[in-house]
N, C-alpha and C positions, 0 to 999 in steps of 0.2 A: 645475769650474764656478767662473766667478770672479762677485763683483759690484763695479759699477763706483759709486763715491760721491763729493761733494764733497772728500773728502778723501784720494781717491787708491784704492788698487785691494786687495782683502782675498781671500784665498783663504777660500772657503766649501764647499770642498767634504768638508771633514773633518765639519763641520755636518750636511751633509746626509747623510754616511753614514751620521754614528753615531746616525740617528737621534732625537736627540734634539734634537725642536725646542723644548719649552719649557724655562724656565730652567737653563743647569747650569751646569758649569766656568767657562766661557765670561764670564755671568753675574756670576759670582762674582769674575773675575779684573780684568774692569771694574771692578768696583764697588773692589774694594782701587785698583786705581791711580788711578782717579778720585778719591778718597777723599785718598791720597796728593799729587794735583795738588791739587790745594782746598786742602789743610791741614786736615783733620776726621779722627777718629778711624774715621770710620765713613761709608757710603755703602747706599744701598738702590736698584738701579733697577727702575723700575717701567715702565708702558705710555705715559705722555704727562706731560709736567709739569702738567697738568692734575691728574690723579690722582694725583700728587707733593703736591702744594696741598690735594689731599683728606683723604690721609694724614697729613701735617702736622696739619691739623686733629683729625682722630679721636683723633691719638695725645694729644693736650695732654686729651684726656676720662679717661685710664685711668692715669694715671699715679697711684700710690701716695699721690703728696702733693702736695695743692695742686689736684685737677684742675678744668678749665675745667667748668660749669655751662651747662645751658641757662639764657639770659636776660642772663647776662656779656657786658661792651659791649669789641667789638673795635675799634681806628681804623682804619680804611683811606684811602688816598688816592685822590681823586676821580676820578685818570686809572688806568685799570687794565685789565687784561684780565678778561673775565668771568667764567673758572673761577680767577681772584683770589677774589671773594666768592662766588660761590654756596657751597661747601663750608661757610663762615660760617652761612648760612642755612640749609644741610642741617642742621645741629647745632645752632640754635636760639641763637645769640651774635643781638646788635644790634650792629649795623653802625651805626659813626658816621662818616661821608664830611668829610675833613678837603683845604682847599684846596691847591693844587700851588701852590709857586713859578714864573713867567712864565719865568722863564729857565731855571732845571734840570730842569725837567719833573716833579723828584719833590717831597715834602711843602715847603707852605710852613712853616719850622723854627716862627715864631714862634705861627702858628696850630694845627699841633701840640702846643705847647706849651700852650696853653690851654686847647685841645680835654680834656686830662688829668684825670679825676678821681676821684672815690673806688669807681667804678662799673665803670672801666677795669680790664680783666684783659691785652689782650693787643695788644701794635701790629703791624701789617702794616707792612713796609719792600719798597718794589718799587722794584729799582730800574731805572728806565722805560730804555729803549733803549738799554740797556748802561752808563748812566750811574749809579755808586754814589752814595748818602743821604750825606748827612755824617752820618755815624758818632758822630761825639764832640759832636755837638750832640743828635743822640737821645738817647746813651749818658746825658751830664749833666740830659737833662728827666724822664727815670724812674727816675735814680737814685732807692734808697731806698725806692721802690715797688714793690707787691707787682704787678707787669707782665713781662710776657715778651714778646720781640722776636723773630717769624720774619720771613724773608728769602723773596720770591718774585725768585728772580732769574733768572728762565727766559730774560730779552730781555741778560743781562748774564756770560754764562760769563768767564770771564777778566777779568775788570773788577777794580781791587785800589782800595784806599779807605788810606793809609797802611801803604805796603808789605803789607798782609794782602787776600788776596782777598775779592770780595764771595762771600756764602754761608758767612760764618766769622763773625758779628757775632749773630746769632740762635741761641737754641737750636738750633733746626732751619732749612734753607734749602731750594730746592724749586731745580731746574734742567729743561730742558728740549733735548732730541736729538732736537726735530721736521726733516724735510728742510729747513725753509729760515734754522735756525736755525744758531750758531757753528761747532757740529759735528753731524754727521748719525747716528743711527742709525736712520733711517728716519722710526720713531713711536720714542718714547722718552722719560723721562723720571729724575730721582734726585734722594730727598730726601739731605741729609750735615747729622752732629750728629757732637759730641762724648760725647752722653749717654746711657750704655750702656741704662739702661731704657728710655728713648726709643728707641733702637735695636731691642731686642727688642720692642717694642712695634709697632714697624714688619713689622717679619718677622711677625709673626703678622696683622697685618690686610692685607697685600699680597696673600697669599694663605688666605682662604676663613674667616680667622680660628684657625688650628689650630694645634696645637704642634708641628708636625713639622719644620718651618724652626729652630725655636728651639735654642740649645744645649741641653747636659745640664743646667746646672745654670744658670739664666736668671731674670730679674728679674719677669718675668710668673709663670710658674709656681715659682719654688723651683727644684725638683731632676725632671727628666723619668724615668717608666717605663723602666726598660731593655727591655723588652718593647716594641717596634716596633710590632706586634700593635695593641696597648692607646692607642699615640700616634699610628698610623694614620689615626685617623678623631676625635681630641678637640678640642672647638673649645670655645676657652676665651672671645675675645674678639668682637664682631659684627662681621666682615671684610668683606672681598671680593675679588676677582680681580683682580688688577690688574699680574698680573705677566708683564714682556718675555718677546721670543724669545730663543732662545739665539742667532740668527742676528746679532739684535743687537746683543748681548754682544760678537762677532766684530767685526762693525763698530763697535764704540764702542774696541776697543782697538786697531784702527788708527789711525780717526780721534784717537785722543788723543797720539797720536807729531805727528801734525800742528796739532794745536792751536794751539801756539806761534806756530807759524809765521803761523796763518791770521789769529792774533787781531794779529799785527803788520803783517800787510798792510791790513788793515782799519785801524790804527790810522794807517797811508799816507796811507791814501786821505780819512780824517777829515783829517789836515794838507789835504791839498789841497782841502781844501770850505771849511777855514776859511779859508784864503788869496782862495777866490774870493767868499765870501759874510759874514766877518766884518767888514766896514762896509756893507752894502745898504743903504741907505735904506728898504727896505720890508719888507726881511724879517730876521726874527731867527733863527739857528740857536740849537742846545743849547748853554748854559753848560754844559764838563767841570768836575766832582766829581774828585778823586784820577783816577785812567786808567779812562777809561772801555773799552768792549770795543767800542763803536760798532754797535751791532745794525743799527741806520739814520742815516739826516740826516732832522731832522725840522726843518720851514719855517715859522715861525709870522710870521704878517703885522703891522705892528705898530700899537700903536695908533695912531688917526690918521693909517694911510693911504688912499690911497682908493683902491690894491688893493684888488681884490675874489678872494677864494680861487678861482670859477670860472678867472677871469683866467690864474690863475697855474698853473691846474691843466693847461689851454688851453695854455700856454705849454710848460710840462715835458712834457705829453705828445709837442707837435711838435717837443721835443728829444730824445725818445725815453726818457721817463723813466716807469714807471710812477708812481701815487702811490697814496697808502692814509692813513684819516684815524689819526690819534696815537692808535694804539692805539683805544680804544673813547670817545675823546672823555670828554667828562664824564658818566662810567656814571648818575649819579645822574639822565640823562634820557632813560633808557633804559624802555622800557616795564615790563622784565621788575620793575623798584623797586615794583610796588603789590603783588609777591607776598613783598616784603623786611621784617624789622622792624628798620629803619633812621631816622636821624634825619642832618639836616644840621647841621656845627659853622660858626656866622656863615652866612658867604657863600659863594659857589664861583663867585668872577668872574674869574679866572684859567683855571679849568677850562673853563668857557663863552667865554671867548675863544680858548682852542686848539678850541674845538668847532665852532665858526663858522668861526676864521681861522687853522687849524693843518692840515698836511698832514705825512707823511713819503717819504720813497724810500729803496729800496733799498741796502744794502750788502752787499758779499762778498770772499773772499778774493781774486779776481782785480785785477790792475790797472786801475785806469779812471779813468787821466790823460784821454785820449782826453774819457770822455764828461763828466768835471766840467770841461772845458776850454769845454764848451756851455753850463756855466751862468753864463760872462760873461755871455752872450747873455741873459739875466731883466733 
């Protein structure tokens, strides 16, 4: 039996003998090279980046020293995907919605910075459509502060910000192996740290909250029963299920042979969007951060034209383009915000103009001189 993926063709049938569909070897062997591509000591995969994002959160609860509080005010930024904040809200953090920059799509640097204060436990860094934060300008706004920096970069796998990948700047970073993501393992997703009780911390709430994941001698518990028996069924931490197939495991370690590859063709096809849309009169593309990974092209109208986003949408469609709005637009107007305890920092009029007059399309490993050669034609 084979299965046929984005990234080329994987023998599964050793999978399906041995029976073992949930997590094993497989699992395990991913997670080390993935681990290894990134540059992190450590890797954990899980069922969707979504519950990468969850994990992330829980574990900054249990840690030995320092842990996060309900009512601790987290920053997040105003464009985001929505399993970015809920996990925030699962856990009882306030969410403080800080504006994007018009051009990079991620944090406006200097509103961040102000956003900052004694209340502040932890900043969210997303970096939107493949494109990395500037790094050293976070890095220098909380220096000295007692704050911690995750990374959701599930739209940015291969993205590098000064020679270091994105997902290496945060304690923990969250990624995502959904189908239409950089690399496929169907549903998928892995948080990577460097920080071994972070890590262990991880293993035990991925799965059901128990120590049976855990080594022998581990940061959660001390030293484990050598009685199997006895660590069979002991649940130290409030967990949950959250853990891949093995089948996916399989497919994550082929598609990661091709990775390279994929994320340079996409970086192709980026050259060739900017050549045809880096002076439009009416529309703005993404200012790139360090090398972006190019998840999409996203088309923001600019002010003071009298494009209107139907127009243009109208337009790309009878080029044969789908479109999709940037991400979740500006979340803070989103209905689901009156079950949130959140607060806005200033304004969010950046965010509200990708809301109204921002769109994205598609990108993939394939070539597609052909169809960005139709967006003269805008």
């Amino acid at each position: 039996m084979r299965v046929k993926n984005n990234g080329g063709v994987v023998q599964s049938s050793q999978v399906i003998e041995s029976g073992m569909f949930t997590m094993g070897k497989r699992v395990r062997t991913f997670e080390e090279h993935f681990a290894h591509y990134i540059g992190r000591r450590y890797a954990v995969m899980v069922n969707s980046g979504s519950s990468a994002n969850l994990l992330m959160t829980a574990a900054l609860f249990y840690t030995g020293t320092d842990p996060l509080r309900p009512g601790d005010e987290v920053i997040v930024p105003a464009v985001a995907w929505s399993t970015t904040y809920f996990p925030f809200h699962q856990y009882g953090l306030a969410l403080r919605f800080v504006d994007i920059d018009a051009e990079t799509l991620n944090y406006d640097l200097d509103q961040l910075e102000s956003a900052l204060n004694d209340r502040t436990r932890l900043v969210m860094a997303v970096n939107l459509l493949g494109n990395p934060n500037d790094f050293d300008r976070i890095s220098h706004a909380t220096k000295g502060l007692s704050i911690r920096l995750i990374e959701d970069n599930c739209e940015a796998m291969g993205a590098e910000f000064n020679g270091s990948k994105t997902g290496t700047f945060g304690v923990m970073s969250s990624f995502s192996s959904f189908f239409s993501h950089h690399m496929s393992t169907m549903e998928g997703g892995l948080v990577v740290t460097d920080d071994e009780e972070l890590y262990h911390i991880l293993l035990s709430l991925r799965a059901h909250g128990w120590t049976r994941d855990l080594p022998s001698v581990n940061r959660v518990t001390g030293t484990k029963s050598d009685d199997p028996f006895v660590e069979s069924y002991r649940f130290v931490l409030p967990g949950y299920n959250v853990r891949p197939l093995e089948l996916s495991g399989a497919i994550g370690i082929e598609q990661l042979k091709k990775l390279p590859t994929m994320i340079d063709r996409r970086r192709r096809n980026a050259a060739l969007i900017r050549q045809v849309l880096e002076d439009h009169p009416d529309i703005m593309i993404q200012k790139e951060i360090g090398q972006s990974s190019w998840f999409g092209f996203s088309m923001v109208i600019r002010k003071g034209s009298k494009l209107e986003r139907r127009d243009l949408m109208r337009r790309l469609e009878h080029l044969g383009f789908e479109c999709r709005p940037i991400v979740a637009g500006n979340f803070a107007r989103n209905d689901v915000m009156k079950y949130l305890k959140a607060d806005i920092h200033g304004t969010l009029d950046n965010a509200d103009h990708i809301h109204t007059h921002g769109l994205f399309i598609g990108n993939n490993q394939d070539a597609m001189d052909e169809a960005i050669e139709q967006l003269k034609r805008l």
